[in-house]
N, C-alpha and C positions, 0 to 999 in steps of 0.2 A: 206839642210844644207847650212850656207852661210858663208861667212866669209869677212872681213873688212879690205880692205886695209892700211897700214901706210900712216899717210897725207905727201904730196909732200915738199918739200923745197921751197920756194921761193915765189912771190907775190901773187898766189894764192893756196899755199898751204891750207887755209882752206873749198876750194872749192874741191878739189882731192879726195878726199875721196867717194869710191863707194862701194856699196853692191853687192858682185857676186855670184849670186844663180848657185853653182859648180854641181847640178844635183842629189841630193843624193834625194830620196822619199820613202816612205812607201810604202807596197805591201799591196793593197785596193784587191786583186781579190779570187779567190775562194781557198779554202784549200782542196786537195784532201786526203789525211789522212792516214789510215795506208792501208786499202783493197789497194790503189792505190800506193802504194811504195811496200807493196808486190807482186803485179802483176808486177811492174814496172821491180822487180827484179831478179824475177820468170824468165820475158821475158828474161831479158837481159842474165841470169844465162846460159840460153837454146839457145840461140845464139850464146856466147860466146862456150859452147860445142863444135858447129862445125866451132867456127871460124870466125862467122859473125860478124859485126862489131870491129872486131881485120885486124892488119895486113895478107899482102897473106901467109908471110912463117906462119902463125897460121893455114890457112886454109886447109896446104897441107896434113897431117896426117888424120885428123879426115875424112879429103872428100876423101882422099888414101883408107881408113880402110870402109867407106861406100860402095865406090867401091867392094870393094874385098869383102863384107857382099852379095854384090846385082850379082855380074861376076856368081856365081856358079846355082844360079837361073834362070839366065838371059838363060845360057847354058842349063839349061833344060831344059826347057822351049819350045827354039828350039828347041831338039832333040824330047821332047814330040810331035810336032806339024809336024814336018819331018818326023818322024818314024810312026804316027799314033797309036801310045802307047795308049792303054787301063788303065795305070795309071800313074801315076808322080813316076820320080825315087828315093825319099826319102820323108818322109811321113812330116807336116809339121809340126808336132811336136817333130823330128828327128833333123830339120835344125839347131834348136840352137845350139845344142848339139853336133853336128859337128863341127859346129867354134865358138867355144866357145875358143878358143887360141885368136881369130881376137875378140871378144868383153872383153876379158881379155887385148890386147893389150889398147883396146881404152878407158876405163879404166882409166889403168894404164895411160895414159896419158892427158885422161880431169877430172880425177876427183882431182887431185891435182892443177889443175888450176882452177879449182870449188871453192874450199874452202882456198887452202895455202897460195895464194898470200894476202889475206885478213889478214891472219895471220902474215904472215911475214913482210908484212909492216905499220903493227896496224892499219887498218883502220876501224876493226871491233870496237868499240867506236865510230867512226865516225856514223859509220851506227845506234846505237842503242841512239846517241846523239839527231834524230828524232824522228819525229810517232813511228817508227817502235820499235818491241822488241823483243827482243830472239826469242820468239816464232815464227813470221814471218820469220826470216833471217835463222832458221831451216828450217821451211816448203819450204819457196822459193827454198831452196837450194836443199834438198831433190828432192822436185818435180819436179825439172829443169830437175836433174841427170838422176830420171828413165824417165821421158818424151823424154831424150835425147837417152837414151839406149834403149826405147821401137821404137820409131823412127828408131832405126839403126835394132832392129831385126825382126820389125814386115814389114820392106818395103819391104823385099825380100819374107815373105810370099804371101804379097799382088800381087807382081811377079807371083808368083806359080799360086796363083788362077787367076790369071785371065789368065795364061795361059793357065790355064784347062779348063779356060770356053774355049777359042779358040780353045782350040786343043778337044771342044766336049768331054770331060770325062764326066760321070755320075753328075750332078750338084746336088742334096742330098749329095751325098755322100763328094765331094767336100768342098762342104759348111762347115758340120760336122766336116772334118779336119779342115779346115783354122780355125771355132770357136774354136776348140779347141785349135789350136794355139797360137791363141793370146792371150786364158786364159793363155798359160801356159810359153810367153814371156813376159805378164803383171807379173807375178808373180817373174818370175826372174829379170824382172829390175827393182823390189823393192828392192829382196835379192841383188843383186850384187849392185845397186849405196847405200843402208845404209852397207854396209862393205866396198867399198871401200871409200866412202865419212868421214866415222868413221878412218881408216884410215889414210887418207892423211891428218883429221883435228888434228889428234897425233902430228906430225909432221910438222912445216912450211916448210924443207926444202923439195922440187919438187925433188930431186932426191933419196934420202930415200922414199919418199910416191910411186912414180914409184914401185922402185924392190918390196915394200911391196907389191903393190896389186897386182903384177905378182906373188909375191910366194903365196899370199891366193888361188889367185882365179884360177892361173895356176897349177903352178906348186902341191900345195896340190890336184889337180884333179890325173895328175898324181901317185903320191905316192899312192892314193887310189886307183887306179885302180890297181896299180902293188898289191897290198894287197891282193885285190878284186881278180886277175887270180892268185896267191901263193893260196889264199885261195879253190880257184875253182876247183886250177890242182890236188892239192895234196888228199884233200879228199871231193871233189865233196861237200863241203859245202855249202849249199846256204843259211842256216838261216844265217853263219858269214857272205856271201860277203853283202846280205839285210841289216845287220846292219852296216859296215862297210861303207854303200855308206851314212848314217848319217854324216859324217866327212871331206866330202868336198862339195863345195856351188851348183855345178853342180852336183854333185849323187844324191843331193839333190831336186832339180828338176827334174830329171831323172826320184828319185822312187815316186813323187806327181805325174807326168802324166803319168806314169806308172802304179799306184795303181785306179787314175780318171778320166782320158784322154784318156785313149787307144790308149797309146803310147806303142811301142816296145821300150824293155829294152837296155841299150847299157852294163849294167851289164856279165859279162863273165856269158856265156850258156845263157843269154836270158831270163833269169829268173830276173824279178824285183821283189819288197816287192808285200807282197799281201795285201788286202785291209784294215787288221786290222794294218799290220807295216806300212803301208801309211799314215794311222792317225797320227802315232810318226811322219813323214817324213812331214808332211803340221805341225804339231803343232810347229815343232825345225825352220821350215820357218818362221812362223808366228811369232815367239818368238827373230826370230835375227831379224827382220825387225825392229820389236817392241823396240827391244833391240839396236837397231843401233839409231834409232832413241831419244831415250832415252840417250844415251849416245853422240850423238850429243849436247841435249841441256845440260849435265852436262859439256858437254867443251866449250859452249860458253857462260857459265855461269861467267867462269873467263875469258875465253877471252873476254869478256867484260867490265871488268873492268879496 
């Protein structure tokens, strides 16, 4: 771009006059297209998770909440190894399921910085004013989420086992668990990032989207299980507490590796669904993941606009 100075005043004013090429050019070089803005975004989405490339006060929850994911492994680990234990003191398809308050925490506090700020400060138009379209800035987003939640639940199994190989346990049998585990931490950190991600995309404001995904994913755990032991104490019901663990996102996991995993139940008495209410219990999984997702792109249908 150039532009033409005003001629000078005076004796040689018709000589003044210059052309200043101010630096403006065309971009000659490669377009990397829509794969490369959703990877781009994917990356950053999943970064951003725990904090990387943001400020330190961003970093200190999410790497607080990994800690405390990874202390109670770490712990056994040693005592495995100390004590000369013939097995691991919780099975690893038990471990989610345990602190599953600590991945309802983290959560509640990256999946609202996932998707809201986008929302709140209208940049989703910006984004979909390139390559990219709906469809990518769901999937990035999505797959950021449970990549980041599968990262946080699956590191502390990786702990276990290889504790176990150190501390000499049975290595079949080892193995067996930990694959199982990670089928059945893949699974949940589908269901928990498309409810929570569905979620905090309701809403732009970060402090609404918080308490919500605490009371889905928390707090309805609780209520179900108080259900679930009402149901147990009073008349030894186990067909109601089996279908009753359909109603929150952890029971729900519970009774899939429960029914396919040979996981032990955390259901009152021990008794999880058996292999035909399993299939209702993976099918209502399959169906909110499906359903989360779906419902992702019908709100950033208009949030795009």
């Amino acid at each position: 771009m150039t532009a033409e100075t005003p001629p000078a005043h005076g004796a040689h004013g018709a000589d003044a006059s210059r052309i200043h090429n101010i630096g403006y050019r065309t971009y000659d070089g490669p377009r990397l297209g829509r794969a490369y803005a959703t990877r781009s975004l994917y990356s950053q989405s999943l970064r951003g998770a725990y904090g990387l490339g943001r400020s330190a006060k961003s970093k200190v929850l999410p790497m607080i909440l990994f800690g405390v994911m990874c202390a109670p492994a770490l712990i056994m680990v040693a005592v495995a190894v100390a004590t000369k234990a013939d097995k691991l003191p919780v099975d690893y398809t038990r471990y989610a399921v345990l602190l599953q308050a600590v991945i309802g925490l983290y959560l509640a506090a990256q999946a609202p910085q996932t998707v809201s700020r986008d929302l709140r400060f209208k940049t989703v138009p910006l984004y979909f004013s390139r390559p990219i379209e709906r469809v990518d800035y769901v999937r990035a987003k999505f797959a950021a989420m449970a990549s980041a939640l599968f990262i946080l639940t699956a590191t502390p199994l990786i702990v276990l086992y290889v504790g176990a190989l150190l501390a000499k346990l049975d290595f079949p049998e080892q193995t067996k668990g930990f694959a199982q585990g990670l089928v059945s931490v893949a699974l949940l950190s589908l269901l928990f990032a498309g409810i929570a991600l569905v979620i905090s995309a309701v809403t732009p404001r970060r402090g609404f989207g918080i308490a919500a995904v605490i009371a889905v994913l928390t707090i309805s755990y609780g209520a179900v299980s108080t259900v679930q032991a009402i149901a147990h104490e009073q008349g030894g019901n186990d067909t109601a507490v089996q279908w009753l663990g359909l109603f929150s996102p952890i029971t729900l996991i519970d009774g899939v590796q429960t029914a396919f995993l040979g996981a032990t139940s955390s259901f009152p008495g021990g008794e999880g669904p058996s292999a035909s209410v399993g299939v209702v219990y993976l099918l209502v999984v399959l169906a909110l993941v499906a359903g989360s997702y779906v419902a992702l792109m019908r709100r950033y249908r208009k949030a795009g606009l």
